[in-house]
N, C-alpha and C positions, 0 to 999 in steps of 0.2 A: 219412806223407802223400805224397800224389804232386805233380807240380810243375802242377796244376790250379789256376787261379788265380780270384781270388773271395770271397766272402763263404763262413766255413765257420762250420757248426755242429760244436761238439765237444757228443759224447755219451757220458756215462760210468755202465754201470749196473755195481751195490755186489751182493754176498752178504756181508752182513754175519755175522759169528758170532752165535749163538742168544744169547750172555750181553749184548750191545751192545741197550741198551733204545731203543726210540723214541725219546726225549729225544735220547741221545747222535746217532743218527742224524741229527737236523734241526740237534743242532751243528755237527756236520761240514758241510751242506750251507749252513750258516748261513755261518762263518767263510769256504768258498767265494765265497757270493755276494758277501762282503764284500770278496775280491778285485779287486773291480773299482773299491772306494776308490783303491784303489795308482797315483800316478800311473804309467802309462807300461803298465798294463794296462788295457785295454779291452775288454770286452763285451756284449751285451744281448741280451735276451730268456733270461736265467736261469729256471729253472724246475727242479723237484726235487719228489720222491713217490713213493709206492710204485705197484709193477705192478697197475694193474688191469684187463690184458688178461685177458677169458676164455676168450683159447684154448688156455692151458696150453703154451705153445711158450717158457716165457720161464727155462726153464734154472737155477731156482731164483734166478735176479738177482730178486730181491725190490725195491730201491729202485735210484733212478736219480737223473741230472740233467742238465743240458743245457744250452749258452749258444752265442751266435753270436757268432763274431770278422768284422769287418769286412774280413780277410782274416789269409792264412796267416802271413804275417812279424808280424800280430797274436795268433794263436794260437802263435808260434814263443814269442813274449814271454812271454807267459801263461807257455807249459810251463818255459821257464828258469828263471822270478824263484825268487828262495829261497824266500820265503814259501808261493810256490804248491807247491815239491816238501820242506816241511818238515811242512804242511798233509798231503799227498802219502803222504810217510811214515809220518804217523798214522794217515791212512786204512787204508791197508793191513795195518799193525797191528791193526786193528777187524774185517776181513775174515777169511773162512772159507779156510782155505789161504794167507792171505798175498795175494800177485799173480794168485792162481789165480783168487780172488774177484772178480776188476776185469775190467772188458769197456771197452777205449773204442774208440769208431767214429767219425772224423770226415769231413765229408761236405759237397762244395762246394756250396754253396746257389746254384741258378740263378734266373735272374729272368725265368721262361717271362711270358708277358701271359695275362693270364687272359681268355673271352672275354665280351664283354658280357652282363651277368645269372649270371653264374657266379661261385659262391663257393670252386668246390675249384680248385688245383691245373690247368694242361691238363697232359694226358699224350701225349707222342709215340708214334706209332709206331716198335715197332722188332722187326729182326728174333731171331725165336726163336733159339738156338745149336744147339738139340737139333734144329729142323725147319727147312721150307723158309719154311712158313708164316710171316706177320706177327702175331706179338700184337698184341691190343686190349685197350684200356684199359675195365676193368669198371665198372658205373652203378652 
């Protein structure tokens, strides 16, 4: 992570091995969420499931999950505690390749204002890397 400061979402998507049934999957993502028993870890909005993007861009990462630390020295917590990297270990055991299987992306959660009557998201302008030109945000 970078020194961005904030509410982050950690997001961790699995390629789990073909022999790792369903069941065993929703354990792993179970004993997870349960993580957040643990005094001195905290976070919310856990969530976990399989890919059901249809647009085929998703790398064979099959299931995923995702939770939001209130900020980073909260996610620092998270990734230390034993539990969470003994939990960790097993995961990766379950995966296709080992570490190869695991994708995490975490990502500072801003608190843009939404504008009145609007339920998504605003998105800023910003400029393109590749042109001159300004992207805009699509409806």
């Amino acid at each position: 992570m970078t020194s961005a400061k904030g509410p982050v979402r950690h997001i961790v998507l699995c390629r789990f091995r073909s022999d790792v049934q369903a069941s065993s999957r929703l354990a792993f993502f179970e004993q997870i969420r349960r993580l957040a028993e643990i005094p001195g870890i905290e976070f919310t909005n856990f969530q976990c499931g399989p890919n059901v993007s249809p647009e085929g861009y998703g790398m064979d990462f099959a299931d995923g999950f995702m939770m939001d630390f209130v900020s980073r020295d909260a996610c620092f917590s998270y990734l230390a505690h034993p539990t969470h990297r003994a939990i960790g270990a097993r995961l990766i055991e379950a995966l296709e390749g080992g570490d190869n299987g695991l994708l995490v992306f975490d990502i500072t959660l801003d608190n843009h204002e939404k504008p009145e009557g609007k339920t998504r998201p605003v998105l800023h302008q910003h400029r393109d890397a590749r042109s001159s030109r300004t992207a805009q945000p699509h409806d």
